[in-house]
VEXDREN-2710 file (C-alpha; in Angstrom, 1 decimal):
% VEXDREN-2710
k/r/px/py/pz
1/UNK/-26.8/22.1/18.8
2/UNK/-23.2/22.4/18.4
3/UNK/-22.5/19.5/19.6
4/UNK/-24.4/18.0/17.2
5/UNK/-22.3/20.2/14.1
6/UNK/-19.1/19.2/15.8
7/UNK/-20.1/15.3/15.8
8/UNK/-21.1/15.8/12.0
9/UNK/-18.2/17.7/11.3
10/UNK/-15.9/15.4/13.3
11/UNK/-17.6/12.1/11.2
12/UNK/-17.2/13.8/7.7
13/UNK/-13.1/14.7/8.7
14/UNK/-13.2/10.8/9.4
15/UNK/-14.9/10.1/6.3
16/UNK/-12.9/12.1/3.9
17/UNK/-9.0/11.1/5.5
18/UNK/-10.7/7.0/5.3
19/UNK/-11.4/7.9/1.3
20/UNK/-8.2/9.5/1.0
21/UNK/-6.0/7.0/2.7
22/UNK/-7.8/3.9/0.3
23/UNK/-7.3/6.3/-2.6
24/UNK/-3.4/7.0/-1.9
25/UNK/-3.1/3.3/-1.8
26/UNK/-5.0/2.0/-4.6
27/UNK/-2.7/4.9/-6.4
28/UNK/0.6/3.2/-5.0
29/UNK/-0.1/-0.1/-6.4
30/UNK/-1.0/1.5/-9.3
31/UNK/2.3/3.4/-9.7
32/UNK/4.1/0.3/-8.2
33/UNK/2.3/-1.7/-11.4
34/UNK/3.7/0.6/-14.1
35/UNK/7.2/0.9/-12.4
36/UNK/7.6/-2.9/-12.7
37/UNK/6.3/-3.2/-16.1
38/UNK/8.7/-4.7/-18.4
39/UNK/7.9/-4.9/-22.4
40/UNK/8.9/-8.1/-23.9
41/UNK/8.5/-9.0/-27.9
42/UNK/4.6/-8.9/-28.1
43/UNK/4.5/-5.0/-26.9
44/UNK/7.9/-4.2/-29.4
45/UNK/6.3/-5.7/-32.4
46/UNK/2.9/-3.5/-31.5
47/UNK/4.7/-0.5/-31.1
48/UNK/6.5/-0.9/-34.7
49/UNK/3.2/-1.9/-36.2
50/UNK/1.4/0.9/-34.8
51/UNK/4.6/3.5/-35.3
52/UNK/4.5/2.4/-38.8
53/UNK/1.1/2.5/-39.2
54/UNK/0.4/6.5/-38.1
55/UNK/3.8/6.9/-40.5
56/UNK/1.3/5.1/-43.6
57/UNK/-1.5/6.9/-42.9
58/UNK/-0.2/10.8/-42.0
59/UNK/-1.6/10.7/-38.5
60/UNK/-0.3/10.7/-34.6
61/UNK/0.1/7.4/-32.7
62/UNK/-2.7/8.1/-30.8
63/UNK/-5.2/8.0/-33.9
64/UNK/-4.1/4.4/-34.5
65/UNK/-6.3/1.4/-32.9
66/UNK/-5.8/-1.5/-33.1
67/UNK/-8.4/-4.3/-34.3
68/UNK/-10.4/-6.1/-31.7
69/UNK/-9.2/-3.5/-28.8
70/UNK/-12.1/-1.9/-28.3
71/UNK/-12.7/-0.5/-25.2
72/UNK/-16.5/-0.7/-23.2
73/UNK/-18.9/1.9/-22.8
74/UNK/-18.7/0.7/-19.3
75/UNK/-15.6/0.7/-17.2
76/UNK/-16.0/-1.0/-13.5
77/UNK/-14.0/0.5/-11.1
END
């Protein structure tokens, strides 16, 4: 019998460190992603439009969205 709870043990260790190592790299290429980022025009004129917009309307930039930007119900990991 403990055998048995060290094997189970021992296979949900692996199982865990295997879920953290994929998630620690899908989180580096995500970091890497944003540190390369590089706004050109497009996102400037956006942010003025948008800055300008929560100015108009008495509200935080985060209140603004944008037309035809909306998001799914669903979002696929």
């Amino acid at each position: 019998m403990i055998n048995y709870i060290t094997c189970y043990n021992t296979h949900n260790n692996v199982l865990i460190i295997n879920r953290i190592i994929r998630c620690n790299a899908k989180l580096s290429n995500i970091l890497r992603r944003i540190s390369q980022f590089n706004y050109d025009d497009e996102h400037e004129e956006i942010i003025k439009v948008v800055t300008q917009a929560a100015k108009e309307y008495n509200c935080s930039l985060e209140d603004i969205q944008l037309k035809g930007c909306e998001y799914s119900n669903e979002i696929l990991w």
